[in-house]
Backbone as CSV, one residue per row, in Angstrom:
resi,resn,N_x,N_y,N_z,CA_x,CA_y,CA_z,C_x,C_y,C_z
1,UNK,0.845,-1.166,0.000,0.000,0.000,0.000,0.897,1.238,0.000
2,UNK,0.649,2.382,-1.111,1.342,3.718,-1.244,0.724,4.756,0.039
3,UNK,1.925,5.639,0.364,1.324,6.269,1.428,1.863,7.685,0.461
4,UNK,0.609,8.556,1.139,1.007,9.920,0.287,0.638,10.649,1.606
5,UNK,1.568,12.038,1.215,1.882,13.280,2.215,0.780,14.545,2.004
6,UNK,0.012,14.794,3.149,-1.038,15.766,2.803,-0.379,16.676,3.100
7,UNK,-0.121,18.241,2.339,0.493,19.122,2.105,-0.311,20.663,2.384
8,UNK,-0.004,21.393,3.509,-1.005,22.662,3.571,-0.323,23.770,2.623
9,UNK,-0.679,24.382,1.898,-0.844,26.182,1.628,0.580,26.348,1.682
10,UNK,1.434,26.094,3.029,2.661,26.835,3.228,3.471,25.671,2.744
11,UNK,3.459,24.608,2.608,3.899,23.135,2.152,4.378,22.492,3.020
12,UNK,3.951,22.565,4.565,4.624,21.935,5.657,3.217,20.521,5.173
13,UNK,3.867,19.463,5.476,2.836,18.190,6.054,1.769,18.120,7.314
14,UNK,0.756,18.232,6.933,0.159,17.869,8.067,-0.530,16.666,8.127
15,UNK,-0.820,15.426,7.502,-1.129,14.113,7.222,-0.362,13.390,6.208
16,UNK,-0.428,11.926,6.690,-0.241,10.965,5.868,-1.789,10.542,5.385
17,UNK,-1.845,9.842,4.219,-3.059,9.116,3.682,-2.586,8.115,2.706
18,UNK,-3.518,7.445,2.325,-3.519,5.830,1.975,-3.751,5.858,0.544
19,UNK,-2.663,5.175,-0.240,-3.240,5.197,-1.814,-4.851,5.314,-1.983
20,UNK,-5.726,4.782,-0.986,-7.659,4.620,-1.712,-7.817,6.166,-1.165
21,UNK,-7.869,6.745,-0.633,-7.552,8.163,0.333,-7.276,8.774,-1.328
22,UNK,-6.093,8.690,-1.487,-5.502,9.708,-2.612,-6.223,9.492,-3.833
23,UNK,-6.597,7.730,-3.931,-7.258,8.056,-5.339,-9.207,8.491,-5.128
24,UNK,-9.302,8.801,-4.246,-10.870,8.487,-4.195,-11.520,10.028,-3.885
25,UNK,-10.877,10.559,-2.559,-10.979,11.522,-2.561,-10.027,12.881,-2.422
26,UNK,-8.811,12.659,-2.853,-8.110,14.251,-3.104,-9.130,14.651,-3.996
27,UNK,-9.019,14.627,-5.199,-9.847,15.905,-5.677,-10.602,16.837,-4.838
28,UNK,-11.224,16.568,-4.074,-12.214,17.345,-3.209,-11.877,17.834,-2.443
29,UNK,-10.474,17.481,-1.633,-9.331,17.982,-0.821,-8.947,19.115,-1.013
30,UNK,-8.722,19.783,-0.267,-8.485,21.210,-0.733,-6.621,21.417,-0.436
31,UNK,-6.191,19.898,-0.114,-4.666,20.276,0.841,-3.770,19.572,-1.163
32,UNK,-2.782,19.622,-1.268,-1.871,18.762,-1.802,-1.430,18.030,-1.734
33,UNK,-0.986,16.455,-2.467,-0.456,15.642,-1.978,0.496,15.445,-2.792
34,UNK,1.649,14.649,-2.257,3.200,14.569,-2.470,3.353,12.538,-2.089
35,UNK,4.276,12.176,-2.832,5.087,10.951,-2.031,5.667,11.098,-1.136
36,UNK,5.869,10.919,-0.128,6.823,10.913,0.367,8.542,11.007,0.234
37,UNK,9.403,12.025,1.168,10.435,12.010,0.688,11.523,11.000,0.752
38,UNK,12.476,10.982,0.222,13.281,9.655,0.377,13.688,9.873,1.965
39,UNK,14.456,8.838,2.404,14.624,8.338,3.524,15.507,9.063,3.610
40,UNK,16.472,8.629,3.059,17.943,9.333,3.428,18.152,11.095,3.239
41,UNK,16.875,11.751,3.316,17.268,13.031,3.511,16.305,13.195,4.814
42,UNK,16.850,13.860,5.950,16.238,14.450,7.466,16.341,15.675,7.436
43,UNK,15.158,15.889,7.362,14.415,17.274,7.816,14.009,17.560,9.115
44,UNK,14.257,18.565,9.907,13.389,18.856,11.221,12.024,18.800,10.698
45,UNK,12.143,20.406,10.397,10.755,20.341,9.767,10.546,20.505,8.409
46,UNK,10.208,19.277,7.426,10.097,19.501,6.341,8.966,19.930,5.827
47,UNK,9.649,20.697,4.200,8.898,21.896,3.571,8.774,21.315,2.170
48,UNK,7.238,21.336,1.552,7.665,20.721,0.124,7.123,22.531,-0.605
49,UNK,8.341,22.442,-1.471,8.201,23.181,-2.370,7.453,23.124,-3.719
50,UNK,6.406,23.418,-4.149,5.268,22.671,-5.327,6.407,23.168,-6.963
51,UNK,6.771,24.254,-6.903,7.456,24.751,-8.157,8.678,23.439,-8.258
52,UNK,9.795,23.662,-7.168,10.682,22.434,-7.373,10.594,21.307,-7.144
53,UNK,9.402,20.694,-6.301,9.022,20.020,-6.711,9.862,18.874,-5.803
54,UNK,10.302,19.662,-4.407,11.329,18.746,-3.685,11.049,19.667,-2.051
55,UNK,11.652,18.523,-0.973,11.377,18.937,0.773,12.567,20.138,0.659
56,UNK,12.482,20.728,1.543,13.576,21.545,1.956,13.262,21.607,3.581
57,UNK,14.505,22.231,4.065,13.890,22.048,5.293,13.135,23.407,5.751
58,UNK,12.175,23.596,6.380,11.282,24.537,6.799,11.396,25.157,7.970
59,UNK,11.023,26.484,8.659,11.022,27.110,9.244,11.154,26.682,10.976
60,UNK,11.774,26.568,11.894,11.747,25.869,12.754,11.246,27.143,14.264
61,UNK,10.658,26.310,14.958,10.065,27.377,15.677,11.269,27.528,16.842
62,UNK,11.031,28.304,17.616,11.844,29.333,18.794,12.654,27.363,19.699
63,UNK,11.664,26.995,19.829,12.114,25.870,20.666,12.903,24.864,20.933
64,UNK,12.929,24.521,19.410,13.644,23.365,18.621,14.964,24.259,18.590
65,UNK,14.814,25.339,17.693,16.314,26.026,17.768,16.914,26.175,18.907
66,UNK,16.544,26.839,20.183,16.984,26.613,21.524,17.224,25.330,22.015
67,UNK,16.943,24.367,21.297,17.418,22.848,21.556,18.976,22.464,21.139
68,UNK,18.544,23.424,19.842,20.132,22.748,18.844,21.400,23.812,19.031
69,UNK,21.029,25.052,19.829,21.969,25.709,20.180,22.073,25.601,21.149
70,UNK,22.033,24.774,22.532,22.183,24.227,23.509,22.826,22.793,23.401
71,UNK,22.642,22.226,22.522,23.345,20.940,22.127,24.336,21.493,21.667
72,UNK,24.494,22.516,20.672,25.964,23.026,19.529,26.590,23.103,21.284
73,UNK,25.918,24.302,21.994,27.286,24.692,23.165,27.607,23.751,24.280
74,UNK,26.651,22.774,24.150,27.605,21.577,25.191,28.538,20.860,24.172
75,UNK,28.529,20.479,22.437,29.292,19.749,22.403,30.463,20.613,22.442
76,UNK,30.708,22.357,21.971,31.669,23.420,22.122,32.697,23.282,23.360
77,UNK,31.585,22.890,24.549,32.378,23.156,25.794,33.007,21.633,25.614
78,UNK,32.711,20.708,25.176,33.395,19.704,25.642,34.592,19.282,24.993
79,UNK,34.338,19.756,23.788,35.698,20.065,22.165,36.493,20.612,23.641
80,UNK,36.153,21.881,24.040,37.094,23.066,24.708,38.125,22.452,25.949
81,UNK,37.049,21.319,26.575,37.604,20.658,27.969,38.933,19.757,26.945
82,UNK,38.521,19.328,26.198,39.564,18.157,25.624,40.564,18.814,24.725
83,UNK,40.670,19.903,24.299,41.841,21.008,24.167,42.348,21.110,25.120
84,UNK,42.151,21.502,25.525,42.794,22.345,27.128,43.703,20.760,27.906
85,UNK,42.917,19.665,27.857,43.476,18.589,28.253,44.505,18.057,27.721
86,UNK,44.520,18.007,26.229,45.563,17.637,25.648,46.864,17.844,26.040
87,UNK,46.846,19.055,26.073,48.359,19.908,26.503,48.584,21.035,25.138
88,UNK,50.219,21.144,25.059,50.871,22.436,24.550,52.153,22.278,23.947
89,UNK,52.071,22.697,22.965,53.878,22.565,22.309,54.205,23.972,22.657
90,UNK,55.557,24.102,23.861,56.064,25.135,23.881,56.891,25.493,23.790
91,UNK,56.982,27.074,23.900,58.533,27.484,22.897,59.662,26.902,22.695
92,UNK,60.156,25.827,24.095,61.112,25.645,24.298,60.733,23.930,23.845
93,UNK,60.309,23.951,23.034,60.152,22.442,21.790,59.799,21.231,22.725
94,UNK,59.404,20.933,23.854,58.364,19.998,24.476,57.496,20.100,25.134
95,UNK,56.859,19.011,24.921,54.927,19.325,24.559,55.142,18.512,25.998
96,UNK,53.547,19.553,26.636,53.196,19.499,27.970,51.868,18.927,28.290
97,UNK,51.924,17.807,29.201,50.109,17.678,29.288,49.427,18.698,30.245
98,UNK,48.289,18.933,29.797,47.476,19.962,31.156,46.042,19.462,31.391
99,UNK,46.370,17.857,31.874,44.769,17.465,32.505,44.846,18.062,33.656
100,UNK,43.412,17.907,34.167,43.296,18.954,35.298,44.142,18.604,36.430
101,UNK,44.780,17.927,36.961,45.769,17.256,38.009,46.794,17.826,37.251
102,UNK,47.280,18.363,36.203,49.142,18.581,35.560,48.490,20.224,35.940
103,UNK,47.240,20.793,35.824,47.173,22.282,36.087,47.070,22.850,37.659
104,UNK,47.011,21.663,38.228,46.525,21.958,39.435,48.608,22.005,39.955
105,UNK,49.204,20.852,39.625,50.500,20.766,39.711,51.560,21.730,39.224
106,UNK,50.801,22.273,38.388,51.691,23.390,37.556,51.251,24.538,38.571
107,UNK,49.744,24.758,39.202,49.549,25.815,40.183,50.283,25.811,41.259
108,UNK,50.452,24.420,42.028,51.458,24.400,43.467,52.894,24.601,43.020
109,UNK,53.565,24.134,41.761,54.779,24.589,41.459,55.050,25.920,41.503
110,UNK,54.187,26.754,41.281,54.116,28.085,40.789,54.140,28.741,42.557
111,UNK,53.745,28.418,43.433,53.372,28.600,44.293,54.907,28.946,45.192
112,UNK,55.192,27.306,44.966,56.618,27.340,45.505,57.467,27.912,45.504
113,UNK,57.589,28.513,44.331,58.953,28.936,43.784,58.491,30.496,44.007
114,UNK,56.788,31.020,44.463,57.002,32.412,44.884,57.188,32.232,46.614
115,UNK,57.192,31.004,47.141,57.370,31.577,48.579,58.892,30.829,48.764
116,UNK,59.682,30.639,47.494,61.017,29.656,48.096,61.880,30.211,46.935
117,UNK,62.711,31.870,47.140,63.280,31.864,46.022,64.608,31.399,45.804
118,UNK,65.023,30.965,46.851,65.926,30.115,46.340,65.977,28.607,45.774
119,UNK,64.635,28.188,44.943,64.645,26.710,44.221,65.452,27.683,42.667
120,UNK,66.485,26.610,42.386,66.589,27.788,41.047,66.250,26.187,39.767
121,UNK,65.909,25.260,40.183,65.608,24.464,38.729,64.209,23.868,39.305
122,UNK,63.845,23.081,38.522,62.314,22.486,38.573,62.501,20.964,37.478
123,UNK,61.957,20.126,38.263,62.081,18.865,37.428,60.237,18.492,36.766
124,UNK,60.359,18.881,35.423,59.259,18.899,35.204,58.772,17.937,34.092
125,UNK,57.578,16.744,33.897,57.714,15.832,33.054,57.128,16.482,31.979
126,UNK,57.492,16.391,30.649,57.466,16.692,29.291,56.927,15.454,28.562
127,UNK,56.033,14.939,27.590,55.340,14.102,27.097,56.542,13.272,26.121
128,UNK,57.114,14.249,25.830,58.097,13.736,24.505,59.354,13.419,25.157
129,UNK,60.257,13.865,26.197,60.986,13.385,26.773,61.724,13.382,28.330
130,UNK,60.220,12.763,28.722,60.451,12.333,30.148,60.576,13.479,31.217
131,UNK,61.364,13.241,32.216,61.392,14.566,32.816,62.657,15.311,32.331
132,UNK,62.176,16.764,32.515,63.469,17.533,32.023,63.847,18.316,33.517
133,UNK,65.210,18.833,33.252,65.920,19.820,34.238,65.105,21.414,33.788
134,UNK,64.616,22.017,34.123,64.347,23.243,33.942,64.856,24.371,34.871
135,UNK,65.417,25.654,34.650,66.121,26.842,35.066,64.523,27.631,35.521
136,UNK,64.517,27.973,36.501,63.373,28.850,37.286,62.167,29.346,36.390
137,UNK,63.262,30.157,35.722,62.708,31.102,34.468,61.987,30.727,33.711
138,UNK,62.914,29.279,32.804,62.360,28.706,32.036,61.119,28.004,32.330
139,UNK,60.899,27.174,33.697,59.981,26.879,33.996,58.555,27.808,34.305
140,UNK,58.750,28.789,34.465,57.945,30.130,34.641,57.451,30.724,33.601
141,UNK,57.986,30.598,32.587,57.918,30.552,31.314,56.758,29.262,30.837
142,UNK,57.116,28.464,31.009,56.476,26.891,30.445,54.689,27.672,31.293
143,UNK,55.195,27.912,32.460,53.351,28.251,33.213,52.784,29.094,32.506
144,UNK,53.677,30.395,31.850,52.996,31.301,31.640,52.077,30.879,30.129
145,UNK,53.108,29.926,29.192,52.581,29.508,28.166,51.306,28.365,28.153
146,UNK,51.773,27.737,29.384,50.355,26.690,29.792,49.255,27.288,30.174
147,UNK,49.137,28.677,30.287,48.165,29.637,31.106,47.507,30.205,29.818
148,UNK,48.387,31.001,29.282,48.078,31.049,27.886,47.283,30.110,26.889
149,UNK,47.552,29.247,26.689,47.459,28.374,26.171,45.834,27.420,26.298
150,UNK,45.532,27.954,27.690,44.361,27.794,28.559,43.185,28.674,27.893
151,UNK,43.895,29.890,28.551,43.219,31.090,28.199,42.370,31.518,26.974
152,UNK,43.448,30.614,25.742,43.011,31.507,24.366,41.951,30.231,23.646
153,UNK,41.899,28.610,24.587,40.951,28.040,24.361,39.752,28.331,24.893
154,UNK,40.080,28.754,26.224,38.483,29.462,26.763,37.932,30.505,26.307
155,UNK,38.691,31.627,25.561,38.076,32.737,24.429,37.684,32.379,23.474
156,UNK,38.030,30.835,22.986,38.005,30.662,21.726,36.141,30.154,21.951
157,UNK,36.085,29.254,22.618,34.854,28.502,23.416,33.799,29.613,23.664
158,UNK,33.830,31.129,23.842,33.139,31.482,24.449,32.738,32.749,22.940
159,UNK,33.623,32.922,22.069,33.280,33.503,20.681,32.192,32.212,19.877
160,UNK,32.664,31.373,20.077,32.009,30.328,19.115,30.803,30.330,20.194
161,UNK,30.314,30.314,21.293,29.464,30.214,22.227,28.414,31.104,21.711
162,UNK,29.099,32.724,21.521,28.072,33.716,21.616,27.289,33.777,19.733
163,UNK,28.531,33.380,18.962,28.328,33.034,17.533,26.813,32.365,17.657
164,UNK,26.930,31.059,18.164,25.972,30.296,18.158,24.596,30.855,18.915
165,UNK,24.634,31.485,19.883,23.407,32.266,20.390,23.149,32.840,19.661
166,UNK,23.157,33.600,18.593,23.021,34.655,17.778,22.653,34.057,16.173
167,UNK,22.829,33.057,15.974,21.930,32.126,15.033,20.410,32.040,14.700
168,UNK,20.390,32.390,13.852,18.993,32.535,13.582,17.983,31.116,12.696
169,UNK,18.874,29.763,12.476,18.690,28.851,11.795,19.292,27.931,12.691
170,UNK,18.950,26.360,11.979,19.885,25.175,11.979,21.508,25.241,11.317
171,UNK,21.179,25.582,9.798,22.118,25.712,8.975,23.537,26.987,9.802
172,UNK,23.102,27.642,9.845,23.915,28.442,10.905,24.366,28.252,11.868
173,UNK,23.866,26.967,12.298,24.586,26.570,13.756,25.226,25.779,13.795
174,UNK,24.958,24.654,12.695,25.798,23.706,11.602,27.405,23.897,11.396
175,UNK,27.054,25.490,10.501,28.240,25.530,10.249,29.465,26.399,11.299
176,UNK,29.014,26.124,12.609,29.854,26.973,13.250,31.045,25.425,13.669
177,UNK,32.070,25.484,13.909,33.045,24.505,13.674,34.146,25.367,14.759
178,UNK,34.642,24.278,15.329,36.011,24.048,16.325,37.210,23.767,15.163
179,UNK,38.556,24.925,14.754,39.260,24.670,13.587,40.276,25.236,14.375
């Protein structure tokens, strides 16, 4: 049995009906009817267009969009947590992890060395080769770039954040991207 799409005025769907349905009484129908669209295209809300003669997707109300820009900014924040986790290639050519235990460690290091100025090196582990000897400075340096490094992912998280509030579509919220 064929199933056909009852079609209002604006071309959103508002019924399905039954091949005897379509052949017996559309005429008298005052709505349009369509096949159905293929499977493999998803529409929120689909729109049939009568000129082309194909769905597009249709107008989505206040709600649904506040759905999908609340989904875009949790998956944003969580891209952002797993940046920030990764770590940092820094100046001084080895890459640093900063899960939250290496930032919290990098905070008490930092700590130390302002209430103990006489530590003048720091033994600090590096991903690429093991632990290194580091000079005060240099290590002070490595924080300031791990801080940094922090920093310009949480600006980055919070532009793409406000981007996405300010969307007026799906397609627009689509294309906002972590690059």
């Amino acid at each position: 049995m064929k199933i056909y799409l009852k079609i209002d005025e604006l071309g959103y769907i508002v019924d399905t009906v039954t091949e005897a349905y379509f052949n017996e009484l559309s005429p008298f129908d005052p709505y349009y009817f369509v096949e159905p669209y293929p499977i493999d295209q998803c529409f929120i809300r689909p729109r049939y267009y009568r000129t082309e003669r194909k769905f597009v997707e249709g107008e989505i109300n206040e709600e649904i969009l506040s759905q999908f820009k609340s989904l875009k900014i949790d998956n944003l924040n969580r891209t952002c947590d797993v940046k920030i986790e990764l770590g940092f290639l820094s100046s001084n050519g080895h890459f640093y992890r900063t899960t939250r235990d290496d930032q919290i460690n990098m905070m008490g290091q930092k700590d130390k060395l302002n209430e103990d100025a006489t530590i003048s090196e720091v033994q600090w582990k590096t991903e690429d080769s093991g632990y290194v000897t580091h000079t005060r400075e240099d290590w002070l340096k490595v924080y300031r770039e791990a801080f940094n490094y922090k920093e310009t992912q949480i600006f980055k998280y919070n532009s793409l954040k406000q981007q996405v509030l300010n969307c007026k579509n799906i397609d627009e919220i689509n294309a906002i991207q972590w690059v």
